[in-house]
N, C-alpha and C positions, 0 to 999 in steps of 0.2 A: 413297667419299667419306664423310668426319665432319664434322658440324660439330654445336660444343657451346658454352654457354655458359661464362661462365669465372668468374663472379660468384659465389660460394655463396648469396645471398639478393638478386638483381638488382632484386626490388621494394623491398624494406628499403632497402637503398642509391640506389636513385631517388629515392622518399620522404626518404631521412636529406638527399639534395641539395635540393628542393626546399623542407624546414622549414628549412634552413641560409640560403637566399635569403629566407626569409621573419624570418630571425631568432630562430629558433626550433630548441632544441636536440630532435632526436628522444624518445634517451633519458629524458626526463621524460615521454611522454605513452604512451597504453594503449597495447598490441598493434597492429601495424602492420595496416589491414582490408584483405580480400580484394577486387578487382573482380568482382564478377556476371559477368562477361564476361570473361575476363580478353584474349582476343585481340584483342576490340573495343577493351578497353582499352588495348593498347598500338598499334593502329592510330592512334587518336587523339594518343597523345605521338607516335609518329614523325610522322608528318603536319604536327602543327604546330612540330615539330624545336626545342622550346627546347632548350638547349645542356645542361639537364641530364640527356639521354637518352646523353650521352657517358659517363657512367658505368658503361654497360652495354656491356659485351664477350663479343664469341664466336671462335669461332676456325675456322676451314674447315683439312681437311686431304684432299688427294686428288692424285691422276698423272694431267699431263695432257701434250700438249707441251710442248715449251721455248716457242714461239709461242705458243702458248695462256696460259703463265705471265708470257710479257712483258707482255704485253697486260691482265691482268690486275692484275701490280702495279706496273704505272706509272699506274692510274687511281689518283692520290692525296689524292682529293678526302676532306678527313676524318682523313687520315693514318693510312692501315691500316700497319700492319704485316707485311712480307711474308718469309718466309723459303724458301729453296730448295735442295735437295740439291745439294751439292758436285761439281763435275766434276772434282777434284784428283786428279791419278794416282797423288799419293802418300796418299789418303786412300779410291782407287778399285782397291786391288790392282793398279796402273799399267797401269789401262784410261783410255788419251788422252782427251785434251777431244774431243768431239762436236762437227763444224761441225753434222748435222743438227737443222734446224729443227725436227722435229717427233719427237724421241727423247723416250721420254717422261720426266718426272722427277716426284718426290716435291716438293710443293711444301706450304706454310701461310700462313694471312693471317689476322691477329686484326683483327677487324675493331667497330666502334660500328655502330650501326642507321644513326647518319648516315653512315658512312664507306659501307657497302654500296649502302645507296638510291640513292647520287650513285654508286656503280660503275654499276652496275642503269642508270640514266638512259642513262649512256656508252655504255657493253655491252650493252644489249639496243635501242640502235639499230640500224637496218634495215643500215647502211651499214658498222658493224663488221663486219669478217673474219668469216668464216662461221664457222668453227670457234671463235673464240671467243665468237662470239653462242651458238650452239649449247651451249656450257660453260654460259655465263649463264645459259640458259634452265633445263639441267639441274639448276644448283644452286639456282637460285628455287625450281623445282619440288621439290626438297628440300625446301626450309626451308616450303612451302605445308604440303607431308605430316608435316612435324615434328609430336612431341607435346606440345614445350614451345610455351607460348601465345607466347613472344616472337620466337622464330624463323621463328613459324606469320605473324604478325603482319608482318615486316621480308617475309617473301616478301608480303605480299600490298599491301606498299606500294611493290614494286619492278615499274617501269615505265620504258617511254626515255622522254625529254624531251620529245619532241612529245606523249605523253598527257598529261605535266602542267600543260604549257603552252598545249596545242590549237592549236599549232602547231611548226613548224618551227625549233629556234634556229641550225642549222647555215647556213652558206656553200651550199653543195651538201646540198642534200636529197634524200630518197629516194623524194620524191613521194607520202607517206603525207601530208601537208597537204600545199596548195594555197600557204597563206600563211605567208607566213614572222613572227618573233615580231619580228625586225628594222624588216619593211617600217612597224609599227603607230609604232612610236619614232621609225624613220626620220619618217616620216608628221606625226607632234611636234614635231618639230625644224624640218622645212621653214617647219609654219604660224607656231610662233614669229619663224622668222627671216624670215615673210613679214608679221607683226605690228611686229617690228621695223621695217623696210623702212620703213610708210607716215609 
């Protein structure tokens, strides 16, 4: 498994988006400063996900199943980017298409900090396919061991949904919460239309 960034200067270009919303041309002011922390630091932009952390792209490249890769890049929350090694017999020395599910293949996905987190939420719930939970996990725990602060940072804000929300947003849960996020809205909705009512 690789996964790299794809930015040459990903804080420059955070920064250059952020003075650009403020109205303000980068290039006129000193040398871009470093964060003290820098994984702290980027804990905190992903977290609070403004929209100019989409500047920053990485890329994953690794062999996993064909299963393992569906599942993967159909979470398109963020809109990663996915790419997948060809089963073309005329581009496979006229080795036929694979019905097996689980042949392994060469796969890629560029992905944003946001586009991942929101995979991470999907795929490292309890209730995903086990082998693809299992992938999830592995490549979190990548990016936790990375040496680049921002990779370090995206694994350690990747969690499933019910941590974020402290509760349950699915239909069918996995019984990690009790409560579901629905019943609380549901719960809203009733009183209102029982406010209505008098």
């Amino acid at each position: 498994m690789r996964i790299r960034i794809l930015n040459e200067d990903p804080l420059y270009d955070y920064k250059e988006y952020n003075k650009v919303t403020q109205g303000i041309d980068i290039a006129t002011l000193p040398i871009v400063d470093l964060p003290k922390d820098p994984v702290e630091f980027w804990i905190k932009q992903f977290v609070c996900n403004h929209s100019n952390v989409r500047c920053i792209h990485f890329r994953i490249i690794d062999e996993r199943p064909r299963s393992v890769i569906m599942q993967l890049i159909r979470a398109t929350k963020g809109h990663p980017q996915p790419f997948v090694a060809s089963s073309r017999p005329d581009w496979n020395n006229g080795k036929e298409r694979s019905s097996d599910p689980y042949e392994e293949k060469l796969f890629g996905q560029d992905h944003t900090p946001e586009s991942f987190i929101d995979m991470a939420k999907q795929r490292l719930c309890n209730r995903t396919e086990e082998r693809t939970r299992k992938t999830m996990i592995e490549i979190v725990a990548n990016l936790k061991k990375s040496s680049d602060p921002i990779l370090k940072a995206v694994g350690y804000c990747c969690h499933p949904y019910c941590w974020w929300y402290k509760g349950c947003p699915e239909i069918k849960g996995c019984g990690m919460y009790n409560n579901k996020v629905t019943d609380s809205i549901i719960k809203d909705y009733k009183e209102d239309q029982d406010l209505k009512g008098e």
